[in-house]
VOPAGU-2260 file (C-alpha; in pm, 1 decimal, decimal comma):
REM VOPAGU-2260
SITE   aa  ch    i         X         Y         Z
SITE  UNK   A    0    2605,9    2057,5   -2166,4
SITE  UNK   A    1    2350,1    1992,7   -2455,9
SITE  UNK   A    2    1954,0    2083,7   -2430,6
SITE  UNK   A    3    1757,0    1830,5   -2659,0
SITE  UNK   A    4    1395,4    1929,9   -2726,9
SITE  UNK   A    5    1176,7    1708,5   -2904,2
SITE  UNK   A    6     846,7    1814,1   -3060,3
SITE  UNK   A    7     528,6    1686,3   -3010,0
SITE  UNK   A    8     374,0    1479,3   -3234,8
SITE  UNK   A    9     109,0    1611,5   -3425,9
SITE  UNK   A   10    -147,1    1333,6   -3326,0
SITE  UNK   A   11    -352,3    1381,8   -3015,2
SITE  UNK   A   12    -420,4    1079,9   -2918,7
SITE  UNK   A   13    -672,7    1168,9   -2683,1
SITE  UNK   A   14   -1045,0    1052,8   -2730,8
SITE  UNK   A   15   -1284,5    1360,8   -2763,0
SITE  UNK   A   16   -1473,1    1309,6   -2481,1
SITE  UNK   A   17   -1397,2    1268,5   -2067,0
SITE  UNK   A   18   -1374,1     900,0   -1974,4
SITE  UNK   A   19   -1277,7    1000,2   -1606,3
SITE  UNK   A   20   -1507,7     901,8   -1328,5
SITE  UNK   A   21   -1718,4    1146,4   -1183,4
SITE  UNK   A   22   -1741,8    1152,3    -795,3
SITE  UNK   A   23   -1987,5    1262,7    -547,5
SITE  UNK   A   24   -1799,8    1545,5    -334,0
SITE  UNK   A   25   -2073,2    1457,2     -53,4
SITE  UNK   A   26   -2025,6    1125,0     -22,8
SITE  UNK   A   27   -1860,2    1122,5     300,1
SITE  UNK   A   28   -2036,2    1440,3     457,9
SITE  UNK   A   29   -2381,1    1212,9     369,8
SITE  UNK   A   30   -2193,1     948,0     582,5
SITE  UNK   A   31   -2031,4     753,8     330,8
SITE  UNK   A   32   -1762,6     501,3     444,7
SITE  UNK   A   33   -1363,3     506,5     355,2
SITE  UNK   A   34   -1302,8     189,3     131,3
SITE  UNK   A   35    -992,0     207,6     117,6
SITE  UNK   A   36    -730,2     -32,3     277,9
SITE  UNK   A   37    -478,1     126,2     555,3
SITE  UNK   A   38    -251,8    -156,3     570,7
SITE  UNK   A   39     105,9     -29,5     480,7
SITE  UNK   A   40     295,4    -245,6     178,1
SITE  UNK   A   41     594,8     -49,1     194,2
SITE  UNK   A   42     874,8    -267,9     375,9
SITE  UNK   A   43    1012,1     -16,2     635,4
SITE  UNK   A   44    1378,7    -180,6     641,5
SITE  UNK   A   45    1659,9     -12,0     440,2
SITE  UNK   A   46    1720,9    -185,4     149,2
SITE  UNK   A   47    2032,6     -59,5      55,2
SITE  UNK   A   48    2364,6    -241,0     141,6
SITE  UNK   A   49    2554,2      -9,5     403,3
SITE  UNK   A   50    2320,7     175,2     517,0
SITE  UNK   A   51    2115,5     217,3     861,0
SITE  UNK   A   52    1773,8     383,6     887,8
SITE  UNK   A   53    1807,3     647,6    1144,4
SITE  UNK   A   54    1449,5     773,1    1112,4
SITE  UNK   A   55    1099,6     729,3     891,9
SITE  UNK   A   56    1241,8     924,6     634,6
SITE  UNK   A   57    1644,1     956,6     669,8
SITE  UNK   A   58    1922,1     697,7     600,8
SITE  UNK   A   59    2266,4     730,7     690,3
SITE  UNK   A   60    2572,2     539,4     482,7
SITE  UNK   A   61    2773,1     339,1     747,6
SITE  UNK   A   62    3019,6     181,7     438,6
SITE  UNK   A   63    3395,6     238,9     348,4
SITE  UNK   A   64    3457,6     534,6      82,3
């Protein structure tokens, strides 16, 4: 087995300053409503050929070997 390690490149391509949004931490302790969507997009089937869902977060293979 072979480790590769590739350097960094000597660029940082980052801009200087922050460009993140700043939030306010009290916005929902001063009543502030969640905008966000609950609506699940995930499809809860299996997709997988040969295989069952058995529970939220388990599968279980039901093809030939």
């Amino acid at each position: 087995m072979s480790i590769y390690y590739f350097s960094r490149s000597p660029i940082d391509r980052r801009e200087s300053d922050d460009v993140r949004e700043a939030f306010d931490l009290d916005y929902f302790t001063d009543g502030g409503l969640e905008r966000r969507d609950f609506v699940e997009r995930r499809n809860l089937g299996e997709r997988r050929a040969d295989w069952v869902r058995v529970s939220t977060w388990s599968s279980v293979y039901i093809g030939k070997q």
